[in-house]
PDBQT receptor file of N, H, CA, C and O in Angstrom, charges set to zero:
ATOM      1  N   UNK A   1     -10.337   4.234  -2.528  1.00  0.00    +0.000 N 
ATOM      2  CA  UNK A   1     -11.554   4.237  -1.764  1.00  0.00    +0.000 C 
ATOM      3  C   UNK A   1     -12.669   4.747  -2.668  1.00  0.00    +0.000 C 
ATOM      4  O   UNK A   1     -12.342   5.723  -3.344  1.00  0.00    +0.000 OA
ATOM      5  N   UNK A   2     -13.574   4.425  -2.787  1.00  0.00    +0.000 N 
ATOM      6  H   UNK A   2     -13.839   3.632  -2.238  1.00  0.00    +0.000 HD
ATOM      7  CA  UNK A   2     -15.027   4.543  -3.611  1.00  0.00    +0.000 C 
ATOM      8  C   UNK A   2     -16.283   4.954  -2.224  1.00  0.00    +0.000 C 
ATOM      9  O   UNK A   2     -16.983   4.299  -1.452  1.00  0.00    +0.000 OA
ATOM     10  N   UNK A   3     -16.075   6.141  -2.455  1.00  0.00    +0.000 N 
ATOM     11  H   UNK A   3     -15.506   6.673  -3.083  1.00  0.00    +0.000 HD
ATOM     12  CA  UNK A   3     -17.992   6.798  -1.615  1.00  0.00    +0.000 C 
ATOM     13  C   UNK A   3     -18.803   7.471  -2.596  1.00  0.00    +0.000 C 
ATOM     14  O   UNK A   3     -18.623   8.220  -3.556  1.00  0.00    +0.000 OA
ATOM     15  N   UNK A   4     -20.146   6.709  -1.756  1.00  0.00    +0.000 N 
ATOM     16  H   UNK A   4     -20.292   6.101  -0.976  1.00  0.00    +0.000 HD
ATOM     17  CA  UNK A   4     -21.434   7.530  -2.135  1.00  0.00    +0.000 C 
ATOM     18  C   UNK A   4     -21.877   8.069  -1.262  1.00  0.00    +0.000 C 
ATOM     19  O   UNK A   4     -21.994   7.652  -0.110  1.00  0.00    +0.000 OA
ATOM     20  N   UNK A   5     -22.304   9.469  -1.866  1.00  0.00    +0.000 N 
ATOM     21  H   UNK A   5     -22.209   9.808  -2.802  1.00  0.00    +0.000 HD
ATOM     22  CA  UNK A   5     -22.320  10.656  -0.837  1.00  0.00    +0.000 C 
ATOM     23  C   UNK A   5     -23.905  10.967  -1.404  1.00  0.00    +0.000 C 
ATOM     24  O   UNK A   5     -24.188  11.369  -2.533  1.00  0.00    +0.000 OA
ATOM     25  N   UNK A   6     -24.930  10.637  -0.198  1.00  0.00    +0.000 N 
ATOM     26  H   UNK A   6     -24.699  10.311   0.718  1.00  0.00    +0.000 HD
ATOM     27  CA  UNK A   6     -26.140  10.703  -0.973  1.00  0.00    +0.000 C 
ATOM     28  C   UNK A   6     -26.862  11.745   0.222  1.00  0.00    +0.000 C 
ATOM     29  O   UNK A   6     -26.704  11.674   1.440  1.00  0.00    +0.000 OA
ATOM     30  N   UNK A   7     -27.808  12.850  -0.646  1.00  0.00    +0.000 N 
ATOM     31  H   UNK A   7     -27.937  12.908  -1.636  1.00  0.00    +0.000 HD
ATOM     32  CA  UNK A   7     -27.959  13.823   0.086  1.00  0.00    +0.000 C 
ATOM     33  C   UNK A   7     -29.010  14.297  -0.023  1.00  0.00    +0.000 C 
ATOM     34  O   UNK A   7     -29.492  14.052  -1.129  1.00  0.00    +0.000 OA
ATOM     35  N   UNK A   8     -29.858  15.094   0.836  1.00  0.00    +0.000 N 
ATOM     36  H   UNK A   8     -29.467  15.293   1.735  1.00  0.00    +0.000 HD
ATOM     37  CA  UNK A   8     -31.459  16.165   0.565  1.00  0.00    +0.000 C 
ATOM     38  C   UNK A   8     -30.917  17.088   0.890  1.00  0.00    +0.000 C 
ATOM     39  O   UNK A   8     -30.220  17.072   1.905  1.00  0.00    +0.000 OA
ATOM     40  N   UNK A   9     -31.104  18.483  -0.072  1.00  0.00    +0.000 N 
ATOM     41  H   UNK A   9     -31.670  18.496  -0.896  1.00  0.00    +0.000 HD
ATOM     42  CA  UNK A   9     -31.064  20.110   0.344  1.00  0.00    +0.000 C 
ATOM     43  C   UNK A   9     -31.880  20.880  -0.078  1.00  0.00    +0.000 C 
ATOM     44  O   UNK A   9     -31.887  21.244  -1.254  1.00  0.00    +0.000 OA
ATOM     45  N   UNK A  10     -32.675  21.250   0.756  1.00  0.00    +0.000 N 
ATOM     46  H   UNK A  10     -32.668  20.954   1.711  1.00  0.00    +0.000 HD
ATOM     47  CA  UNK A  10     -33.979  21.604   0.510  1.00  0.00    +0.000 C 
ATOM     48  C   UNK A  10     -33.348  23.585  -0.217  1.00  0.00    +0.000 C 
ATOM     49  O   UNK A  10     -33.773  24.183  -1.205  1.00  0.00    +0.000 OA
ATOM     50  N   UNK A  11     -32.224  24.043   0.837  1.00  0.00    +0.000 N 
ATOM     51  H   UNK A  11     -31.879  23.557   1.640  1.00  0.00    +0.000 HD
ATOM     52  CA  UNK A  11     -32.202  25.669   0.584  1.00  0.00    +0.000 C 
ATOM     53  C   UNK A  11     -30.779  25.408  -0.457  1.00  0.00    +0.000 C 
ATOM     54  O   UNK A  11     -30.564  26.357  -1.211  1.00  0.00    +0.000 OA
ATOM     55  N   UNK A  12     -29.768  24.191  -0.572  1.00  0.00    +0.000 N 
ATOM     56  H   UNK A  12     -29.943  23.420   0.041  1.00  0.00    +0.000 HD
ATOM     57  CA  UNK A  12     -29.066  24.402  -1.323  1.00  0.00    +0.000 C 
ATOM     58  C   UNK A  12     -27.720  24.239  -0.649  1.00  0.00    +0.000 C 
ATOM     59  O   UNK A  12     -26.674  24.017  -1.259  1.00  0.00    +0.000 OA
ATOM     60  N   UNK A  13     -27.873  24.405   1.035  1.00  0.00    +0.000 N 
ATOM     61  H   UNK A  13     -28.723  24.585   1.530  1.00  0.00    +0.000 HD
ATOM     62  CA  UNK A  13     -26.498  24.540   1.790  1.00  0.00    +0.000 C 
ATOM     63  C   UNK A  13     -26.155  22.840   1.849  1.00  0.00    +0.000 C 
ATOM     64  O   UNK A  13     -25.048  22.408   1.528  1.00  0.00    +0.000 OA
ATOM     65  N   UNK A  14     -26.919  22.240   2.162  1.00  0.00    +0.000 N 
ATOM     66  H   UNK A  14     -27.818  22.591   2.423  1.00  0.00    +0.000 HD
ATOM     67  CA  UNK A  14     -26.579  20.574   2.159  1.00  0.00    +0.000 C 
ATOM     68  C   UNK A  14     -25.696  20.206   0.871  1.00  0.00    +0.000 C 
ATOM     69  O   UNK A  14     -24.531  19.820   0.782  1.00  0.00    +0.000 OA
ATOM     70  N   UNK A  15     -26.569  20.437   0.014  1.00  0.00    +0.000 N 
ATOM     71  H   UNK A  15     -27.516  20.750   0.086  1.00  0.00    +0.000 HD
ATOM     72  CA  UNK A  15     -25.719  20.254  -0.995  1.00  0.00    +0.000 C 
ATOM     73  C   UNK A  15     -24.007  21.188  -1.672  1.00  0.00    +0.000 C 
ATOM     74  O   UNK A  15     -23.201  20.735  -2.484  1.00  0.00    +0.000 OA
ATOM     75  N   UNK A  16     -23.973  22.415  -1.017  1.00  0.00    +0.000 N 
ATOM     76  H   UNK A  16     -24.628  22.783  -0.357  1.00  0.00    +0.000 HD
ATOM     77  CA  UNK A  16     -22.183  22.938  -0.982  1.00  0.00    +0.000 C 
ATOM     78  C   UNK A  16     -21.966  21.782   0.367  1.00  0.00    +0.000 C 
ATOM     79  O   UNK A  16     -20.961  21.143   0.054  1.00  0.00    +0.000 OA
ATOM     80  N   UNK A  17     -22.224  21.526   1.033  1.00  0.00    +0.000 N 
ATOM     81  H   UNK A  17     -23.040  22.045   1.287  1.00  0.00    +0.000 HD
ATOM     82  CA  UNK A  17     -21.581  20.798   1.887  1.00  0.00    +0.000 C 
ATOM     83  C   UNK A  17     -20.963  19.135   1.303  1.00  0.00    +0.000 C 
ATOM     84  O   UNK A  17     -19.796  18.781   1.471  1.00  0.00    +0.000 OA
ATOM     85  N   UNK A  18     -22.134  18.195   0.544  1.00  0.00    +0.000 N 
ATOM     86  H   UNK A  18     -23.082  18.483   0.408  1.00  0.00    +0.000 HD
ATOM     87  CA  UNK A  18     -21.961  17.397  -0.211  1.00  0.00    +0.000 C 
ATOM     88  C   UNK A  18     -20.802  17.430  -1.433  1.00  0.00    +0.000 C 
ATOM     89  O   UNK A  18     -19.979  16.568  -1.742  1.00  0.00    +0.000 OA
ATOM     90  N   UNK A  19     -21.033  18.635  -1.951  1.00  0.00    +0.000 N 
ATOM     91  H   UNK A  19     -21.701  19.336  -1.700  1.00  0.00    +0.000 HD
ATOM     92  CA  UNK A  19     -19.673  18.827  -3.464  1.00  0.00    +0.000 C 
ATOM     93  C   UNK A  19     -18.473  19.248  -2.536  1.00  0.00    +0.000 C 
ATOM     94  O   UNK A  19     -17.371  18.946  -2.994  1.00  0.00    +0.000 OA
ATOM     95  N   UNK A  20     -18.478  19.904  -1.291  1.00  0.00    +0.000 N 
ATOM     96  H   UNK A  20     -19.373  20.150  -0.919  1.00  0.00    +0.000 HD
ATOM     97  CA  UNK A  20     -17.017  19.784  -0.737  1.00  0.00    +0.000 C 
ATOM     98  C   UNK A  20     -16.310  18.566  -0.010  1.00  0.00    +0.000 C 
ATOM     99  O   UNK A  20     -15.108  18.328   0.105  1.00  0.00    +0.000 OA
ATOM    100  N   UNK A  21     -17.585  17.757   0.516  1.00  0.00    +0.000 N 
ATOM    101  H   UNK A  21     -18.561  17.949   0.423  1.00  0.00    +0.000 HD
ATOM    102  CA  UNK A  21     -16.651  16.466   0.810  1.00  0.00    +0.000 C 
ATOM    103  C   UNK A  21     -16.500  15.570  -0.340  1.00  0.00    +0.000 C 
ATOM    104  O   UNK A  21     -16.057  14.422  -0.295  1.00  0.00    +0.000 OA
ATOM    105  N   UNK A  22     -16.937  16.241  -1.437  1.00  0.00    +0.000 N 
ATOM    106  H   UNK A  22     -17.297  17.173  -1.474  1.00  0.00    +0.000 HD
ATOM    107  CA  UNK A  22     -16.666  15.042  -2.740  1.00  0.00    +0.000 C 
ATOM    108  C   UNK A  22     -15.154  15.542  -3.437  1.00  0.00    +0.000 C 
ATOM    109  O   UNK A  22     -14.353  14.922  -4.137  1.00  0.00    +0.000 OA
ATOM    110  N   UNK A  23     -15.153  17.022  -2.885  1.00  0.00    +0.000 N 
ATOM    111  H   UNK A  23     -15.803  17.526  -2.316  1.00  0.00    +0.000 HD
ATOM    112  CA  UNK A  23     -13.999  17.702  -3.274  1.00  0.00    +0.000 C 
ATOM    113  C   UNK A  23     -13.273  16.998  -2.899  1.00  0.00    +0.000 C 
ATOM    114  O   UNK A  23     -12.705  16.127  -3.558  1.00  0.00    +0.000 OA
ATOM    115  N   UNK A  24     -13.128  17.263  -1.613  1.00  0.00    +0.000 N 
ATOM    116  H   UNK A  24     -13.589  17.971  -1.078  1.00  0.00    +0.000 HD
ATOM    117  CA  UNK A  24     -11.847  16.698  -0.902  1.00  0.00    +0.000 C 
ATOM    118  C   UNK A  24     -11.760  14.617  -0.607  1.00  0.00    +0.000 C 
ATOM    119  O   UNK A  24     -10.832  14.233   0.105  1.00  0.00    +0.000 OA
ATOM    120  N   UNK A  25     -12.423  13.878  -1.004  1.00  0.00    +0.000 N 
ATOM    121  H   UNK A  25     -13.176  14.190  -1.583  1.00  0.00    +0.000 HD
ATOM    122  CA  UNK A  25     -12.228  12.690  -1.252  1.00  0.00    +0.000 C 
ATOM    123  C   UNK A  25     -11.667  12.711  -3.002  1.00  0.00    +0.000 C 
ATOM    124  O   UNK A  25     -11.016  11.777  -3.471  1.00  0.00    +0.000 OA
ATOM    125  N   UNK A  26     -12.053  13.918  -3.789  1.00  0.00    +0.000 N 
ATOM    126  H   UNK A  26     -12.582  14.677  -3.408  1.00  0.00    +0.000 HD
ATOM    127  CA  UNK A  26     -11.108  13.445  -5.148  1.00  0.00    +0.000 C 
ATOM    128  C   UNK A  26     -10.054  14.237  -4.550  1.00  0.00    +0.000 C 
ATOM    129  O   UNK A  26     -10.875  15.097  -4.230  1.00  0.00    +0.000 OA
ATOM    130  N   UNK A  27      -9.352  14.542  -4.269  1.00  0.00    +0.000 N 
ATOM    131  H   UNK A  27      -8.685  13.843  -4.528  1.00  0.00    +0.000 HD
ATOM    132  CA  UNK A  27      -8.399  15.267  -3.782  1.00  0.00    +0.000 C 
ATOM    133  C   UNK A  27      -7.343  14.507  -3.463  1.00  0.00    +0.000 C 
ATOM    134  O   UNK A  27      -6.155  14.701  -3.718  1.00  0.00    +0.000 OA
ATOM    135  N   UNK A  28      -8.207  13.035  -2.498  1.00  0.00    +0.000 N 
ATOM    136  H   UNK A  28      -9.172  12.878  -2.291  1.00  0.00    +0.000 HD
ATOM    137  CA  UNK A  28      -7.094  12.170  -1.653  1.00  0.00    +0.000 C 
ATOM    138  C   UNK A  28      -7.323  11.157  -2.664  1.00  0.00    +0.000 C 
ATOM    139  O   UNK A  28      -7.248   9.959  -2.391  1.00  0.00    +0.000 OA
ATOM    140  N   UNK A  29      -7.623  11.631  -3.928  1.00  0.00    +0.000 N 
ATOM    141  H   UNK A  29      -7.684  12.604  -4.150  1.00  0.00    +0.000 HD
ATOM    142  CA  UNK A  29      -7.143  10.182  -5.008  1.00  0.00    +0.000 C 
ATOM    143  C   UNK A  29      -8.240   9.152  -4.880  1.00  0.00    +0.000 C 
ATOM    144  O   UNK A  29      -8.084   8.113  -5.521  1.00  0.00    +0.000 OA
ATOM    145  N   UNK A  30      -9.858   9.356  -3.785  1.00  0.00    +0.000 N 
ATOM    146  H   UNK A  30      -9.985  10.200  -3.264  1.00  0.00    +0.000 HD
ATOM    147  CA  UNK A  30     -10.861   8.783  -4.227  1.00  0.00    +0.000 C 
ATOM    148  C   UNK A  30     -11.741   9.012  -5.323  1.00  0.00    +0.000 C 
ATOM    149  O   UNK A  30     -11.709   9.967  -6.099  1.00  0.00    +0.000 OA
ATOM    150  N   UNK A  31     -12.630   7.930  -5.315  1.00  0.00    +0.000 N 
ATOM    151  H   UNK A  31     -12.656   7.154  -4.684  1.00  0.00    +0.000 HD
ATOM    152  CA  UNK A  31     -13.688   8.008  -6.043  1.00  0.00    +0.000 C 
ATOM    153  C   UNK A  31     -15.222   8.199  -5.121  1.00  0.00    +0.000 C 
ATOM    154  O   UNK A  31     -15.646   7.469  -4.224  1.00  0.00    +0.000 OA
ATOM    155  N   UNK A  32     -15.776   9.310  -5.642  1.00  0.00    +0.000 N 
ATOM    156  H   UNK A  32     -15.432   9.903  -6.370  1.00  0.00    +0.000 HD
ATOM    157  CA  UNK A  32     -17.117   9.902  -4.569  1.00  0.00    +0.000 C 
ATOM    158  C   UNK A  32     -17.815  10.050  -6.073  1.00  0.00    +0.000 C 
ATOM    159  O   UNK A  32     -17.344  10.520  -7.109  1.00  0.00    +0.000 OA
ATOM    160  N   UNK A  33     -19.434   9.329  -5.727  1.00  0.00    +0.000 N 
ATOM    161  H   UNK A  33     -19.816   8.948  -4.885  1.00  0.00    +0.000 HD
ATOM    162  CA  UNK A  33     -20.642   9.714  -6.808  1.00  0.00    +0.000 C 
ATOM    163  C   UNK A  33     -21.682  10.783  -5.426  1.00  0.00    +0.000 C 
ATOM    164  O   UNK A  33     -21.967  10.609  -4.242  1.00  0.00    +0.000 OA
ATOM    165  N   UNK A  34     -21.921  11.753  -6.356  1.00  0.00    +0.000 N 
ATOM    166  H   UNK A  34     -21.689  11.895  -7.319  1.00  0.00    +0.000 HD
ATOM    167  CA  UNK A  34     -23.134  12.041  -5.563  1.00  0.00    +0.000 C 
ATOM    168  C   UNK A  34     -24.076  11.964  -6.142  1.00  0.00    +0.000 C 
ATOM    169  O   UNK A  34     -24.183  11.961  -7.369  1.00  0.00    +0.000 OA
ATOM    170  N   UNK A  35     -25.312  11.854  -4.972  1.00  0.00    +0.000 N 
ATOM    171  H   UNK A  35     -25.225  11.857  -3.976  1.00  0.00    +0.000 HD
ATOM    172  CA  UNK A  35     -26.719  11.757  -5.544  1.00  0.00    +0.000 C 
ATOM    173  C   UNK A  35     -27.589  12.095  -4.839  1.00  0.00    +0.000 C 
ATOM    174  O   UNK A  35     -27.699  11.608  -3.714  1.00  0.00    +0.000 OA
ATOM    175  N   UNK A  36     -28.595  13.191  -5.402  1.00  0.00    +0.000 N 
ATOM    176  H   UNK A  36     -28.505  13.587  -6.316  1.00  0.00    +0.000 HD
ATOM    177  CA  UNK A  36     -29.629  14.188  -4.401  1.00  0.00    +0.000 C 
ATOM    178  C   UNK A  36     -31.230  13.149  -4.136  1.00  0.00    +0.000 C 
ATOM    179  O   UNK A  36     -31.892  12.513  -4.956  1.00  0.00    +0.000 OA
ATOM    180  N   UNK A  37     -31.331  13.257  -3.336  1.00  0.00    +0.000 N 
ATOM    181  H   UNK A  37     -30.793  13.774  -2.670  1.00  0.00    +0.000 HD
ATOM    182  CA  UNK A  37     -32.617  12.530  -3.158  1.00  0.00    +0.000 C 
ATOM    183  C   UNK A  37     -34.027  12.832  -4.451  1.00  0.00    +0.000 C 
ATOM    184  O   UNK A  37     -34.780  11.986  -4.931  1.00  0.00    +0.000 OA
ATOM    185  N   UNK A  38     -33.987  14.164  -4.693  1.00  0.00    +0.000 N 
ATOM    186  H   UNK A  38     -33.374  14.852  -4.303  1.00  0.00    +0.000 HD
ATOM    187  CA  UNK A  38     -34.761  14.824  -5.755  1.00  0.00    +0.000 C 
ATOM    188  C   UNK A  38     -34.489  13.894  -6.671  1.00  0.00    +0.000 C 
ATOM    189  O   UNK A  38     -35.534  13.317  -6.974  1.00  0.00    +0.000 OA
ATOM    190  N   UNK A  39     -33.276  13.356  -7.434  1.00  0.00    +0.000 N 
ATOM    191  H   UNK A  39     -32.427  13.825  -7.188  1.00  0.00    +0.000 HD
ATOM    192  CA  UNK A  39     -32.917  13.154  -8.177  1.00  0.00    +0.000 C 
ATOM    193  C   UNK A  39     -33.226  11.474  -8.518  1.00  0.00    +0.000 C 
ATOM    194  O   UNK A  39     -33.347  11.087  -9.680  1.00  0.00    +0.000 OA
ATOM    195  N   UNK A  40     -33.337  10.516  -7.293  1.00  0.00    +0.000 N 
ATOM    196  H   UNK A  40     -33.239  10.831  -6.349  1.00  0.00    +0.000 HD
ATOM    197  CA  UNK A  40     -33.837   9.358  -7.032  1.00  0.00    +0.000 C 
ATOM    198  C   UNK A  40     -35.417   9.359  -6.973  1.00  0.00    +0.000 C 
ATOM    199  O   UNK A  40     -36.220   9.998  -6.293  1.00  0.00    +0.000 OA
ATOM    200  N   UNK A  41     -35.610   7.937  -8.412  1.00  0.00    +0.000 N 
ATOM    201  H   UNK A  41     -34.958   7.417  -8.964  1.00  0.00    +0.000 HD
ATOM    202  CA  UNK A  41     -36.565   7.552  -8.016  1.00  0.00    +0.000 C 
ATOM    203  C   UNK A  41     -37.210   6.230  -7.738  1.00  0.00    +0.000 C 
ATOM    204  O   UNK A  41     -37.205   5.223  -8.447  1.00  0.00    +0.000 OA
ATOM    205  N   UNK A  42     -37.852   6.455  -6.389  1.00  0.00    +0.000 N 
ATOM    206  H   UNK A  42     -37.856   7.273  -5.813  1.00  0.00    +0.000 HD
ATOM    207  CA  UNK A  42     -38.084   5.004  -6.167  1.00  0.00    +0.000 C 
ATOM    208  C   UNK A  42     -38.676   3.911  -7.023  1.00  0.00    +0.000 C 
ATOM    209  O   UNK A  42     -39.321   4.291  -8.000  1.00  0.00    +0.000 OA
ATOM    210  N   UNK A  43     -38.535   2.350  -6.771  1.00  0.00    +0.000 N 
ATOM    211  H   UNK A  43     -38.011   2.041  -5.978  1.00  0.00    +0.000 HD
ATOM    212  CA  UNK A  43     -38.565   1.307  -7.439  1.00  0.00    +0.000 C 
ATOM    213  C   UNK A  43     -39.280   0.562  -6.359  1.00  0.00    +0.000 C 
ATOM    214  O   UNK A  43     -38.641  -0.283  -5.732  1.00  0.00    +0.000 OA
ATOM    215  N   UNK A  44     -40.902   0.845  -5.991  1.00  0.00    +0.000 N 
ATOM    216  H   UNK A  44     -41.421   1.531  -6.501  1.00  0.00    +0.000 HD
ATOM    217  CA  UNK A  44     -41.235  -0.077  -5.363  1.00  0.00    +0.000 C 
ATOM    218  C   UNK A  44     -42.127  -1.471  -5.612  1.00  0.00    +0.000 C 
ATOM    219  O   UNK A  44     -42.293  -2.270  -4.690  1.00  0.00    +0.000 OA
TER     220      UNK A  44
């Protein structure tokens, strides 16, 4: 299984929440990219 786990955390808690469900999808032998909204930039 392959997820993208795409996320905004403004104080920081969104994002421990994001690296633990990425935890636990590599865990069950997936593949999870994350990516913070900060981090995207648009292409309009």
């Amino acid at each position: 299984m392959r997820v993208c786990v795409v996320y905004y955390s403004q104080t920081g808690n969104t994002k421990k929440m994001a690296e633990a469900i990425s935890k636990g999808i590599k865990e069950a032998n997936g593949q999870c990219d994350l990516f913070s909204l900060r981090e995207v930039t648009p292409r309009w």
